[in-house]
N, C-alpha and C positions, 0 to 999 in steps of 0.2 A: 545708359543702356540697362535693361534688366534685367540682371544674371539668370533670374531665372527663367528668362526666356529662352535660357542656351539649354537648360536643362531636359531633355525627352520625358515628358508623361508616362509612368510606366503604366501599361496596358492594366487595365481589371482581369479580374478571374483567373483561371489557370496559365500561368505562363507558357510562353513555344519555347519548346525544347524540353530537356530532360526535366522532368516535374520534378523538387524539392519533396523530399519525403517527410512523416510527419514525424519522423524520429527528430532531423533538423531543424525541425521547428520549434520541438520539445527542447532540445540542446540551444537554441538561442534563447526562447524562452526562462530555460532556468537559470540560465546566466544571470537576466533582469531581474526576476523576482528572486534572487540572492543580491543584486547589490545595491536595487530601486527598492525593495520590497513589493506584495501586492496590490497595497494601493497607488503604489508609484508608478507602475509599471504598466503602461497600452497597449494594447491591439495595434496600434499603428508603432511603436516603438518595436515591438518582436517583430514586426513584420518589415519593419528596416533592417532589422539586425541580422533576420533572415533571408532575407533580397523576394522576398517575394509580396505580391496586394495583400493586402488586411482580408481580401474578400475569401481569399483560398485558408486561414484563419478559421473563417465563421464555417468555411463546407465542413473544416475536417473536425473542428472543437464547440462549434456552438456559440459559443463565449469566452470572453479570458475565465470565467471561473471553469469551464471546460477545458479550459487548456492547463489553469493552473491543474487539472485535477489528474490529467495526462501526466504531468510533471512528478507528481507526486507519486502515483501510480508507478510510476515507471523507476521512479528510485525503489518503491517496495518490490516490486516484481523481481527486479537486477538481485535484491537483498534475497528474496526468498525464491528462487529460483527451485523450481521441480526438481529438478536432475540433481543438482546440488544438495538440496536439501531434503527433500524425500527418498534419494537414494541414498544409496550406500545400507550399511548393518542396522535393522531394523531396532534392534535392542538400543541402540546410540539414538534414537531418532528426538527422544525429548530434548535430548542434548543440543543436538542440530537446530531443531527449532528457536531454542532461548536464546543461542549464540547468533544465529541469523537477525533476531529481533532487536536485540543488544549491537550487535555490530550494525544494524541500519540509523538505531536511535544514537548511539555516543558518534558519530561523521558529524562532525559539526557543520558541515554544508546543510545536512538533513534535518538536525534541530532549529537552521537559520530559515527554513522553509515550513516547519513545523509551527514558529512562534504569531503566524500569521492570521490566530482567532479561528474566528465559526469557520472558517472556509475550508483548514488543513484538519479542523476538528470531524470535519463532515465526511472530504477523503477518508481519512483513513478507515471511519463509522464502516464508508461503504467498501473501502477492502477487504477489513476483514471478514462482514456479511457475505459478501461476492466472487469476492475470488478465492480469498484463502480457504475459507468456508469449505466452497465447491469444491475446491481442489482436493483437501483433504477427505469428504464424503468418498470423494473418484476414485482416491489413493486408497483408503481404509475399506471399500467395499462389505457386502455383508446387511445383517436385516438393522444393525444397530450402528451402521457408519455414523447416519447425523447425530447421533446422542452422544456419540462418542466426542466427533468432529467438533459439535456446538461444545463441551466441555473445553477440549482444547484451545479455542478460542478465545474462550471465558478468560482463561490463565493464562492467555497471553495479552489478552485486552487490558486484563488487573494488571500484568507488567507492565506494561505500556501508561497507565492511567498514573498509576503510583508512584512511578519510577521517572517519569518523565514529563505527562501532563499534569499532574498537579501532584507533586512529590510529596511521599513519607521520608522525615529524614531518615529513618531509620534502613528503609528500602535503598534509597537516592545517595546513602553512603556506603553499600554496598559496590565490591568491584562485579564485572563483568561475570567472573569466573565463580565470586560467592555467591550470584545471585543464581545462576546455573545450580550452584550445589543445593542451592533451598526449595529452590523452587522443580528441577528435575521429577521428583517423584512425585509433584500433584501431576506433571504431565503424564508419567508412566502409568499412573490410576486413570487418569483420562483414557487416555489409548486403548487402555486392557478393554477386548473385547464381556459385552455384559452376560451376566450368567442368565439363562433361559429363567423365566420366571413360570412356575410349575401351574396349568392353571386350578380353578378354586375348585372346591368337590361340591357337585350339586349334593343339596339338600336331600337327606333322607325322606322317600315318603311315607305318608302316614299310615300302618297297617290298617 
């Protein structure tokens, strides 16, 4: 006989009854591509692991590189959390920031998802373009948020690049808390709102 005859077809598309959210998706997902990696790791695999078709996958992710990017995303987001991290004492905020960064990159889970080429190189390109970016435009308001905001950025990206994707050993042997001390005050130059720049004096005319 053939076992898998005994087996029921599970139905395509969105399943009946309570829908599978795409947080749980994300949460079975990043289990695989921590211990399959991302070339290892299928659409139809997450989609076993998370009891639901491959096809409810493609509504909510596009593709595994969508889903891996969800994955990713979603650890940054956890890490740099608004409420967490843009609140609290304004003057601490550079603080907050590098430690936020630092404590997302040394999780070794995070680095095991990071080591995975152009794909986790791309994420992260477009987080901090997209969301961290906006966010802190949103947060910093005012006629010079973005020039502000794109600085900041800048000096966390260089943390990130240096320190992590392709290390200085001089940075990369720094602990958590020296790199905070070295690097704090390019963020609080960042931040400081810019001094109005005076404008030119027209030209004297000619008597």
């Amino acid at each position: 006989m053939n076992n898998a005859a005994l087996v029921p077809a599970r139905p395509r598309g969105r399943p009946r009854g309570k829908p599978p959210t795409r947080e749980s998706i994300v949460v079975a997902a990043r289990a695989l591509f921590l211990s399959r990696g991302y070339r290892g790791t299928t659409v139809r695999a997450v989609a076993g692991a998370a009891g639901v078709d491959a096809a409810l996958i493609a509504y909510h992710f596009g593709s595994k590189k969508g889903l891996f990017a969800d994955v990713m995303q979603f650890q940054c987001a956890n890490a740099l959390a608004v409420q967490d991290v843009l609140g609290g004492d304004p003057a601490a905020l550079p603080e907050r920031l590098i430690d936020a960064v630092t404590g997302l990159w040394e999780d070794a889970d995070f680095r095991q998802l990071t080591a995975h080429g152009d794909e986790a190189a791309e994420v992260i390109r477009e987080y901090l373009e997209h969301e961290l970016l906006a966010r802190l435009v949103e947060f910093l308001g005012g006629r010079d948020a973005t020039a502000r905001a794109t600085a900041v950025v800048t000096v966390l990206g260089g943390l990130i690049y240096t320190r992590y994707l392709n290390p200085l050993p001089s940075l990369a042997a720094l602990t958590p808390a020296e790199a905070r001390h070295h690097l704090a005050p390019a963020l609080r130059a960042a931040l400081a709102p810019r001094p109005r720049t005076p404008p030119a004096p027209r030209p004297a005319r000619p008597t």
